[in-house]
BAKE-823369 format. One line per 5 residues: number of its first residue (from 1); for each residue x, y, z of C-alpha. Coordinates in steps of 0.001 Angstrom, whole numbers, plus 500000, padded with zeros to 6 digits. Each point is the difference from the previous one (the first is absolute). Layout:
REM BAKE-823369
NUM> X,Y,Z ~ ...;
This chain:
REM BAKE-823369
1> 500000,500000,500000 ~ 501242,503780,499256 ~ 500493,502482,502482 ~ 499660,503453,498925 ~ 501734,502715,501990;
6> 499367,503863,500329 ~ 502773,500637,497574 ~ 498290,497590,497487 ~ 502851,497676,500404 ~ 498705,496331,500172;
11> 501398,496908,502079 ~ 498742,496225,499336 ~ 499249,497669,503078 ~ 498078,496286,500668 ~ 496613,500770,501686;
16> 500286,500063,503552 ~ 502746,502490,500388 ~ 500145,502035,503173 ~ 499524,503483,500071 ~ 503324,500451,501948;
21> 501956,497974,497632 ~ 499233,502564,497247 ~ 500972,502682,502031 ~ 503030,498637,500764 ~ 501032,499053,496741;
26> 499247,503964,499227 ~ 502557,500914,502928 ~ 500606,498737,503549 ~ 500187,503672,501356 ~ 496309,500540,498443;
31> 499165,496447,501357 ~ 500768,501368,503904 ~ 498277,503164,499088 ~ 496983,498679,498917 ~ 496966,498941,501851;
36> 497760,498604,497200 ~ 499250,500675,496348 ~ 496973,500884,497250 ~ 499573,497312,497786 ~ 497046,500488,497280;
41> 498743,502185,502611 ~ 499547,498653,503139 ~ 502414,500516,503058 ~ 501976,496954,500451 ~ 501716,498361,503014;
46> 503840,499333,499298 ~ 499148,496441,501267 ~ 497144,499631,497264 ~ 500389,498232,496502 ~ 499359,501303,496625;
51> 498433,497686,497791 ~ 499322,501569,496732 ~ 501475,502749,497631 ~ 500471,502825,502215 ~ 501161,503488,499947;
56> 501756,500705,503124 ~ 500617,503008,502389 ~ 502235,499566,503021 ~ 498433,502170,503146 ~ 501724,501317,502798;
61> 498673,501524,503335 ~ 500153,503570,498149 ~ 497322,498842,497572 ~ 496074,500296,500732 ~ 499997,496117,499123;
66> 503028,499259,502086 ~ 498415,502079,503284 ~ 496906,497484,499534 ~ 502419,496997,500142 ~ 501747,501469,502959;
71> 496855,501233,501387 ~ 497608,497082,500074 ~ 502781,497769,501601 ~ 500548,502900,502670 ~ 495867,499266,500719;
76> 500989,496274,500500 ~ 502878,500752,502412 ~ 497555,502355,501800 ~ 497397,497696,500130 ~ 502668,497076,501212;
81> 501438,502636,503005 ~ 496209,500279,501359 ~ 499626,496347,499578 ~ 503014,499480,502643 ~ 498548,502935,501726;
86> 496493,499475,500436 ~ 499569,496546,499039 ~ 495835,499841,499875 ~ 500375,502460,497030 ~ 497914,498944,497348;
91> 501246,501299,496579 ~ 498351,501562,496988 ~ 501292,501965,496588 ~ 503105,501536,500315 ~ 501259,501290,496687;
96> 502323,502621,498864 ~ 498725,503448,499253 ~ 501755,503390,498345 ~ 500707,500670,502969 ~ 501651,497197,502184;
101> 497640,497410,501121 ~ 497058,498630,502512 ~ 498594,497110,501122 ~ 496552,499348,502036 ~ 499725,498487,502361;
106> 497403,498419,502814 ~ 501373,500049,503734 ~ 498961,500037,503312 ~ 502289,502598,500746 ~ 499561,503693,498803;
111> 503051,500845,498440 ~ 501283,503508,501288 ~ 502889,501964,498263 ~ 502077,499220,503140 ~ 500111,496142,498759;
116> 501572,501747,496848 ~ 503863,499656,501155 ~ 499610,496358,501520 ~ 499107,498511,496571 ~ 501992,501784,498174;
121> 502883,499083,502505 ~ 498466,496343,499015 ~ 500073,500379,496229 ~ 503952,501219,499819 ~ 500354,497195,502421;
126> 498774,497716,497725 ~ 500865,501739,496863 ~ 503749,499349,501553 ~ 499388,496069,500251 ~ 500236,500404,496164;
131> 496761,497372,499337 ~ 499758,498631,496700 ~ 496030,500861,498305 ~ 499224,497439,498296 ~ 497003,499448,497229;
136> 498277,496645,500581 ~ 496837,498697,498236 ~ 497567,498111,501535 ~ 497097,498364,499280 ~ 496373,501413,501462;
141> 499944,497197,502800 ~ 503612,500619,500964 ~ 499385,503977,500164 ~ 496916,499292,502126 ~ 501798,498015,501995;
146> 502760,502175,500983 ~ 497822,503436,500988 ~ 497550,497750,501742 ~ 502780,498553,502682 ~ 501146,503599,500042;
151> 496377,501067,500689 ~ 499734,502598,496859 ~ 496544,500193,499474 ~ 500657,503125,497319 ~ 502760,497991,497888;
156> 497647,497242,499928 ~ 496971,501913,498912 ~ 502499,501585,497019 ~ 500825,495808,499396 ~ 496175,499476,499505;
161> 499290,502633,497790 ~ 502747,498998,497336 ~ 498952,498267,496556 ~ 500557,496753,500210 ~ 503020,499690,497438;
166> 502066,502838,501566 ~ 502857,499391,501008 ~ 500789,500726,504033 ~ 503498,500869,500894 ~ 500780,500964,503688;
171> 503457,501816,501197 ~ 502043,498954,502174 ~ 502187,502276,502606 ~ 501753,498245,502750 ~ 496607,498713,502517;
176> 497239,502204,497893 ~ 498362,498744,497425 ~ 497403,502024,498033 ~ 497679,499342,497170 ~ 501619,502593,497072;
181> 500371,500531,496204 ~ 503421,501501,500585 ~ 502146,501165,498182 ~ 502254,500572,503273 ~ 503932,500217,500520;
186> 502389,496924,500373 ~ 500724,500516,503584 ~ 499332,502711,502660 ~ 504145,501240,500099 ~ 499056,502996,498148;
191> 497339,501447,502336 ~ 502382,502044,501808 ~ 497735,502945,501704 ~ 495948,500227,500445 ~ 497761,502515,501280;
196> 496324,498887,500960 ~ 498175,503277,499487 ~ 496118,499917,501031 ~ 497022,498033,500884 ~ 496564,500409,498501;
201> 496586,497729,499919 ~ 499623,497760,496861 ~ 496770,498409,499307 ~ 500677,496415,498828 ~ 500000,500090,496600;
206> 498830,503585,500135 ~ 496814,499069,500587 ~ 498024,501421,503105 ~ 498182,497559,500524 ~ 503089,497827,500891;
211> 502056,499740,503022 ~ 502630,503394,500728 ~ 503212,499251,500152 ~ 503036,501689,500712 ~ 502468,501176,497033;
216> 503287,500427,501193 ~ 502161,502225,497013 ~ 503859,499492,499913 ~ 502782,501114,497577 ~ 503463,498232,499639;
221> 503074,500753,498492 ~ 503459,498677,498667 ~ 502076,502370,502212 ~ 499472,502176,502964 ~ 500901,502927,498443;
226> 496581,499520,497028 ~ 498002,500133,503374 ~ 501444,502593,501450 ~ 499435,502395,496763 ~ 496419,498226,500141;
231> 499379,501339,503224 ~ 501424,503026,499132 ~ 497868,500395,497174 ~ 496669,499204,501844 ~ 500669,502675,502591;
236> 499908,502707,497386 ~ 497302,498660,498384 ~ 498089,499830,503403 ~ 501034,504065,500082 ~ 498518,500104,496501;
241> 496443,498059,500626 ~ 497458,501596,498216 ~ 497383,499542,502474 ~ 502138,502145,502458 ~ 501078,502469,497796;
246> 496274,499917,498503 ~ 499009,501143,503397 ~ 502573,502013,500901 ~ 499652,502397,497150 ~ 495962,499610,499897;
251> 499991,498484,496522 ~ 497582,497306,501015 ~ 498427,497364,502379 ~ 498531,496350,499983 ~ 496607,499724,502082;
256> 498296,497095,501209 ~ 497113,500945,498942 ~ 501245,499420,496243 ~ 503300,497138,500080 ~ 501709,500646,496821;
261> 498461,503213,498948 ~ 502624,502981,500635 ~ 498707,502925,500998 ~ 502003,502786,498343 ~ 500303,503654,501995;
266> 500392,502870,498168 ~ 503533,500043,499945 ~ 500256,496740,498962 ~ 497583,501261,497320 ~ 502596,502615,498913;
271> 502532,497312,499358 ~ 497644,497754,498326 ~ 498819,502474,497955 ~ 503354,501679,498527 ~ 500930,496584,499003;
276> 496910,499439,498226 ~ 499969,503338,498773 ~ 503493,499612,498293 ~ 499145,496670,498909 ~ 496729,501067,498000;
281> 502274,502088,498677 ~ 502718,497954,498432 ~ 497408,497435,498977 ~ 498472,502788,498265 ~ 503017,501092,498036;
286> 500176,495965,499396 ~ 496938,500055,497852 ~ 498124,498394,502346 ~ 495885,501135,500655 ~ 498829,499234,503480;
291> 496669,497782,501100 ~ 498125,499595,502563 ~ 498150,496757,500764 ~ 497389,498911,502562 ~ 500813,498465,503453;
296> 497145,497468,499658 ~ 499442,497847,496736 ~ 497161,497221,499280 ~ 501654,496676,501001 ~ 499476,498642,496269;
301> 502682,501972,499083 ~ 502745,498730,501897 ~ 498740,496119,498927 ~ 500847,501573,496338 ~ 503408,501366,501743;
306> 501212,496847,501516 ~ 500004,502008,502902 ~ 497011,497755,501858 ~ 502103,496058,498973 ~ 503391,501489,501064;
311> 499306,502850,503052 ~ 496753,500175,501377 ~ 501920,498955,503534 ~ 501018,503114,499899 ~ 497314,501859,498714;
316> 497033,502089,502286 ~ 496284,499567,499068 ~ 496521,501610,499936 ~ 496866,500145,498639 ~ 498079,502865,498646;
321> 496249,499706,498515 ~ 500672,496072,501116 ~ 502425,499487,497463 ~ 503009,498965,500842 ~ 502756,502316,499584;
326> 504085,500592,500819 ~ 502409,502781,500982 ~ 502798,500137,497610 ~ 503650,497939,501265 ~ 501184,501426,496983;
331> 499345,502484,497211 ~ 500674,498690,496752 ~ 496105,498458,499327 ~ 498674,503404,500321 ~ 502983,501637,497241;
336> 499034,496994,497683 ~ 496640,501308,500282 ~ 500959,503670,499156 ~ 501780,498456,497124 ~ 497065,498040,498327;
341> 497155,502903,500465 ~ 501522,501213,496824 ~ 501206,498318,496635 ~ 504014,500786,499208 ~ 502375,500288,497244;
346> 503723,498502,500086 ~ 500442,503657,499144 ~ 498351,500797,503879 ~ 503242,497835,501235 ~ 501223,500040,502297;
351> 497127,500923,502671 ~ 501749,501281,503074 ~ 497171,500082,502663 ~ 501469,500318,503822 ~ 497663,500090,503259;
356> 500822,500627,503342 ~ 497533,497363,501225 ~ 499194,499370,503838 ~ 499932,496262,500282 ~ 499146,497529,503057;
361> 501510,496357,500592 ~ 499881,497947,502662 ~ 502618,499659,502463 ~ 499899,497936,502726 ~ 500221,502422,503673;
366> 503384,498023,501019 ~ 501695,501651,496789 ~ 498960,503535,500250 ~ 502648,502104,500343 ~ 499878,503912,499703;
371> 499444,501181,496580 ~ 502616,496854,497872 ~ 497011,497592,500872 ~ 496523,501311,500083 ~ 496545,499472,498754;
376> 499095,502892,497930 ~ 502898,501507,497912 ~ 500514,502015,496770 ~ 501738,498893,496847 ~ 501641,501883,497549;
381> 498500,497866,497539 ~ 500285,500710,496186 ~ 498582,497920,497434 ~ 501723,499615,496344 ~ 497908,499109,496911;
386> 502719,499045,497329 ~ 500876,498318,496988 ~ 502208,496681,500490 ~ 502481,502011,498243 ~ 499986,502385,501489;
391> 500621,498280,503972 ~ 503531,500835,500080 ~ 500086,503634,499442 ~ 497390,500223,502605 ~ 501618,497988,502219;
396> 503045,502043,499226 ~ 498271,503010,501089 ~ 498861,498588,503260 ~ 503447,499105,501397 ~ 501140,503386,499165;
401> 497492,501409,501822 ~ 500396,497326,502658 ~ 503995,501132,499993 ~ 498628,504061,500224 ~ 497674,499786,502940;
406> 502521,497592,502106 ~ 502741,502328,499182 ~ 497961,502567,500624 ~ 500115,499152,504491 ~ 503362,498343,499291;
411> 499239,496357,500267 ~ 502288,497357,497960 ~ 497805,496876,498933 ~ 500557,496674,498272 ~ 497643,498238,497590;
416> 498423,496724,500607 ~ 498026,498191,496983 ~ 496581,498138,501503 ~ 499238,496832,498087 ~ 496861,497981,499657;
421> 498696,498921,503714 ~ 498345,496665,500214 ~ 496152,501620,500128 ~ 499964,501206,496514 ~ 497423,501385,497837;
426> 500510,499763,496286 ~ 502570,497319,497332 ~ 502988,499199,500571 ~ 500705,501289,496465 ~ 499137,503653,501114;
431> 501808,500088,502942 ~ 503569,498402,498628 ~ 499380,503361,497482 ~ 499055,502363,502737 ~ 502833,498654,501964;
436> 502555,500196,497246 ~ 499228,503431,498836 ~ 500321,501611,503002 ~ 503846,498064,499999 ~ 500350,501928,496674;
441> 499461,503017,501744 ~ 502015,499687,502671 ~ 502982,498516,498204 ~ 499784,503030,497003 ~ 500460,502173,502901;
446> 502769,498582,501609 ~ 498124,499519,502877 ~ 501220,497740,502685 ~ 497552,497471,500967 ~ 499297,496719,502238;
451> 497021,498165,499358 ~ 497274,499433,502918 ~ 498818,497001,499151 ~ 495929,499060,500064 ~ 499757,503447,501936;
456> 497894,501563,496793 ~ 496244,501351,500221 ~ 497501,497092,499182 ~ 499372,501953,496737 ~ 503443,500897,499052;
461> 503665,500135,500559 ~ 501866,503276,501565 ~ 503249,502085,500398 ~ 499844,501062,503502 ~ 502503,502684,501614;
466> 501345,500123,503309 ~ 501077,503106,501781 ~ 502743,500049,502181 ~ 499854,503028,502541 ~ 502464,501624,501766;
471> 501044,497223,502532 ~ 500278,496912,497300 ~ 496445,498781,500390 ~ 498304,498914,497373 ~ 496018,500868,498983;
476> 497806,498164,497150 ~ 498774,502920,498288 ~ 499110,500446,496855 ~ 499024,497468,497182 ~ 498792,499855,496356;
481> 498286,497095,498912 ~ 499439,498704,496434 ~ 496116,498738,499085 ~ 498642,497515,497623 ~ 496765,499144,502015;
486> 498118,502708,501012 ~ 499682,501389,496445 ~ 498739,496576,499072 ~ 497504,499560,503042 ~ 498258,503053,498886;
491> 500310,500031,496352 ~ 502135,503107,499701 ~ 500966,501107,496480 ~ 500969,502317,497594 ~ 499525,500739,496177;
496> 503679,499050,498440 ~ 500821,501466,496283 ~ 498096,497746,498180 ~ 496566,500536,502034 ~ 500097,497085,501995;
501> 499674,499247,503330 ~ 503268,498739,502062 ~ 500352,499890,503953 ~ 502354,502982,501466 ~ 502670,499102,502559;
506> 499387,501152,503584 ~ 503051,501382,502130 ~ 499720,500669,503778 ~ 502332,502775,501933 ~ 499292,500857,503171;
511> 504096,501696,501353 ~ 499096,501114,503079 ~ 497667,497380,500637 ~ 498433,500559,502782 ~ 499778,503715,500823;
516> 499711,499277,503742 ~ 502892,496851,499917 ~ 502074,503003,497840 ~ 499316,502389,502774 ~ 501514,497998,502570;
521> 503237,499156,498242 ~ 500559,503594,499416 ~ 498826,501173,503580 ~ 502923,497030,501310 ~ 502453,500659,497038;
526> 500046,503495,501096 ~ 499335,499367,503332 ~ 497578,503404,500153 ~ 502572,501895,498552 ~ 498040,500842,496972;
531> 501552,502086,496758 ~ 498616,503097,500279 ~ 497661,499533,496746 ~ 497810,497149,502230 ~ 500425,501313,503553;
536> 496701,500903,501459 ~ 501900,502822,502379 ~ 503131,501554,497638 ~ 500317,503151,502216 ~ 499834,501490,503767;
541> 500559,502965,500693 ~ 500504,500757,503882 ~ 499996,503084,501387 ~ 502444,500403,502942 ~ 497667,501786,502112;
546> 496255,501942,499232 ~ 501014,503096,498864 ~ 500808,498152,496654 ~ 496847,498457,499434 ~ 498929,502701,497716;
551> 502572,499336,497694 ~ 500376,496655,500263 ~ 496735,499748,499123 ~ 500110,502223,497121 ~ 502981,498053,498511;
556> 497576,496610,500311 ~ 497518,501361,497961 ~ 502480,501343,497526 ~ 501327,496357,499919 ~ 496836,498323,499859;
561> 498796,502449,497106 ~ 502971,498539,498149 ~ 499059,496490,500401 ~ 501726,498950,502956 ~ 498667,497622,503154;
566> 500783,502233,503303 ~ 499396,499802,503428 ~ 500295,502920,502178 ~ 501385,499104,503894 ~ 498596,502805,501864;
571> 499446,498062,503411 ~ 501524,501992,503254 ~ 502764,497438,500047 ~ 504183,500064,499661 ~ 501474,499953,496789;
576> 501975,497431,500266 ~ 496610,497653,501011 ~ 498834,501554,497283 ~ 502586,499062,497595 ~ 500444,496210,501362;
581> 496245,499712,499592 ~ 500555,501046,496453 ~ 502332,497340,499441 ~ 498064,497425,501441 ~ 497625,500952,497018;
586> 502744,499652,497937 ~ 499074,503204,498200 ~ 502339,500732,497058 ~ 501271,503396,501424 ~ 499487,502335,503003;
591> 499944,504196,499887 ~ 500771,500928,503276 ~ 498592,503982,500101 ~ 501728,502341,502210 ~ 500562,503539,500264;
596> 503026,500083,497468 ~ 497934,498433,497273 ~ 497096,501957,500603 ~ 502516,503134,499443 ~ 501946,498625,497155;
601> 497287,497914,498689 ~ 501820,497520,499247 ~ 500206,496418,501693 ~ 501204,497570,501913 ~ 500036,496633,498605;
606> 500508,496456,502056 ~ 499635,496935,498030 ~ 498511,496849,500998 ~ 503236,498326,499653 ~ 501383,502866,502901;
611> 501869,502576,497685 ~ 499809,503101,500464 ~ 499793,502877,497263 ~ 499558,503798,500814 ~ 499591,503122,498283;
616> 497625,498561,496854 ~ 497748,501710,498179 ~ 496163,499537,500123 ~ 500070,499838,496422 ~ 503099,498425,499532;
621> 498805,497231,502448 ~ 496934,499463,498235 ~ 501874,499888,496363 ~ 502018,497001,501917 ~ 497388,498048,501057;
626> 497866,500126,496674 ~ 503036,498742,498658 ~ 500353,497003,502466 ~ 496126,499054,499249 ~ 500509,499933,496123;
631> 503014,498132,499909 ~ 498657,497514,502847 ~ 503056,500273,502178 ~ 500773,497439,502401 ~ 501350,501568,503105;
636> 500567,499005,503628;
């Protein structure tokens, strides 16, 4: 069989052949480096075989497959350290996640965060002992047989539910034993330094109805010093939480009177809306006409959609003159619906239609989480109407616009290609040429790519983009997403130049995504410290004492006649309160008013980031900042 490798170099091998033994043959220095590999897509054990013509990706623990290897066999040697711990432990899922791992579990005793060092005390212990994990299969009776001595009732509910021709494989580290898929390292030596991190409630199986148990989240790493910049990293990003910041600054709250519907004050408003505001504009300049579409749409149309086989879980529902009706998960149905209330030309495309659509989907309460995971959200959406030939130029035109708005806050992003997920809608025909033409487009633009796959929309493939903000975290962001169905599912067409009828390709943008999602990133990628173009507050002015209120407040309405956001501190308080209190706000600049600018009429200038600048002009100072807005400076 032929082994393909990523620089298209091949290798020959009898079935059988271990993962490891490629790698090695490759280099021994990438062997010891490696925790796994890719091969035809799925993350690989270096213990596993390969039994067919392959192509073949070594992973280390840098790699997003190669943290999952690591990861999930960090959850075993968790699970294993409670297991000497707290022996009646019975043991659910515990899988690897972006970030680190969990596992659930079902025990007598409450775990605390004080029981946090003694396991993971336990795990390096064990870690140290340097256990082989080893992949066994085992037949249905044998798997049953093992969790029921053990007294697993979860493992052997997972057992029962299995078809009856899968094949069961178990892992084992040292004394634990757990029922797994794997992939998982060769042997625990490389676990060098964990963190256990929080506890939270976890319906079995997510379902409320079920039994809570308690999810205990971890994160391992190959030296010390990755955890240490790990913990390093989380600290600032606990400075830069949007929900604290969010309050702080009075940009919005979370009731409980509405889970997962923001409530946005009117500062938040301000932000929300310049970004908007600026993005209407661009969009505009883009040749793009904006919709709007209805919240609420008959439920018929989102059988026609595909929406109803592949998403009503997630869907809301209601009925109005008792028939049966839905609110919108997603916008596209009601654009498609724009698009056929009126017959087109191929000389109409491309249609650019974008909406700034309010959308609801279900979340479950347990995975709310400020505005990056709520019910009711906004998309940027934009809906394409296009000739097949005309796909890549549009697609062309929505990665540079993409690469203007990210640029735009100063995020870097890479580019992952979504293929086709298992719960399709459509042929395989019109997929593999969805899916290969947005390859064209990314490889014509020298684009650097990894492909994500089975991560597509049921009704398409995507490019998706994700941010990374100004402490290396990454965001999902935007996508575009490439459409065979929809136009088919509601008979969309257009009058080609010989007067007949053909079917239009659909593209999907939405870059910001989610408006609210967007908001957050920016509120923690800035950590409040807004450019001055999107702060809600750009100016104070303080006067030092109330003799220059009269002043100071005829210089705020001068600035707020030219377009400016100001606040004016007259409260009976010291300056310097004054001027901390300001910075707290993180307000873009301070004018402190005294007697010697109220003589010379000119002022005194302190920065957000501290500096200090006297003696400026009114005018001069104004000129400066129109400047600053234009050009969308970035300062600190």
């Amino acid at each position: 069989m032929i082994i393909r490798l990523p620089d298209g170099s091949e290798r020959e091998y009898e079935k059988g052949v271990k993962v490891s033994k490629v790698t090695s043959d490759i280099s021994m220095g990438l062997l010891r480096a490696s925790v796994g590999a890719v091969v035809n897509g799925e993350i690989v054990g270096n213990e596993d075989t390969i039994n067919e013509d392959s192509d073949f990706k070594v992973v280390k623990f840098e790699d997003k497959e190669g943290k999952k290897i690591f990861w999930h066999s960090a959850s075993h040697l968790m699970a294993y350290a409670i297991q000497e711990l707290f022996p009646e432990t019975e043991f659910a899922i515990g899988p690897a996640i972006e970030t680190g791992f969990y596992y659930d579990l079902d025990s007598s005793h409450k775990f605390v965060e004080e029981d946090f060092k003694k396991i993971e005390d336990k795990m390096k212990e064990l870690a140290k002992k340097n256990f082989e994990i080893e992949r066994i299969e085992v037949t249905r009776e044998e798997a049953l047989k093992i969790f029921e001595e053990k007294n697993q009732s979860y493992k052997i509910e997972l057992i029962n539910e299995l078809p009856e021709d899968e094949i069961i494989t178990i892992y084992k580290m040292g004394d634990f034993v757990d029922l797994c898929k794997g992939p998982h390292l060769t042997s625990t030596k490389s676990i060098k330094s964990v963190k256990l991190l929080s506890i939270a409630g976890a319906y079995w199986k997510g379902n409320s109805d079920n039994k809570m148990l308690q999810r205990i989240y971890g994160i391992a790493f190959e030296k010390q010093k990755q955890l240490d910049e790990f913990i390093e990293r989380r600290q600032e990003a606990e400075k830069r939480d949007h929900r604290k910041i969010g309050k702080e600054l009075d940009l919005f709250t979370v009731h409980e009177e509405g889970p997962g519907f923001p409530f946005f004050h009117p500062k938040g408003m301000i932000l929300r809306n310049n970004l908007l505001n600026w993005w209407r504009k661009v969009l505009e300049d883009n040749g793009y006409g904006e919709i709007q579409t209805p919240i609420i749409l008959n439920e018929e149309l989102w059988h026609r959609s595909g929406h109803w086989d592949h998403y009503k879980e997630n869907m809301y529902f209601t009925k109005i003159d008792g028939e049966d009706y839905a609110v919108k998960p997603m916008n596209c149905p009601g654009s498609v619906l724009v698009y056929g209330s009126e017959p087109h030309s191929y000389r109409d495309l491309p249609l650019r239609l974008a909406e700034y659509g309010l959308v609801h989907r279900h979340e479950l309460s347990g995975a709310l989480h400020g505005l990056f995971r709520v019910r009711a959200f906004t998309q940027d959406d934009a809906h394409v109407y296009c000739l097949f030939d005309q796909v890549k130029d549009e697609v062309f035109k929505m990665i540079e616009l993409a690469d203007y708005l990210y640029s735009t806050f100063g995020f870097k992003y890479s580019i992952e290609l979504s293929t086709r997920p298992d719960d399709y809608m459509g042929d395989l025909e019109s997929w593999n040429l969805a899916e290969s033409s947005l390859k064209e487009a990314l490889e014509e633009k020298g684009l650097p790519y990894v492909i994500n796959e089975g991560d597509g929309a049921f009704y398409g493939p995507k490019i998706d983009f994700h941010l990374e903000d100004a402490i290396g975290r990454t965001w999902q962001c935007g996508t575009i997403q490439l459409d065979f169905q929809l136009p088919e599912n509601f008979d969309l067409t257009y009058i080609n130049e010989n007067g007949e009828k053909e079917r239009p390709v659909m593209l999907h943008r939405a870059l910001l995504g989610s408006v609210e999602r967007f908001m957050g990133i920016l509120i923690e990628h800035f950590a409040g410290k807004f450019p001055l173009w999107l702060a809600p507050v750009q100016i104070a002015i303080i006067p030092v004492s109330d003799k220059f209120n009269d002043f100071s407040d005829e210089l705020r309405s001068k600035l707020s006649k030219e377009g400016f956001r100001v606040e004016l501190d007259s409260r009976a308080e010291k300056v310097g309160k004054k001027i901390r209190d300001a910075q707290l706000k993180k307000i873009n600049y301070m004018l402190v008013i005294g007697e010697q600018e109220v003589d010379s009429g000119k002022l005194s200038i302190r920065k957000r980031s501290g500096e200090e600048i006297k003696d400026i002009a009114i005018n001069d100072f104004i000129n400066d900042l129109q400047k600053e807005i234009i050009d969308k400076e970035i300062t600190e």
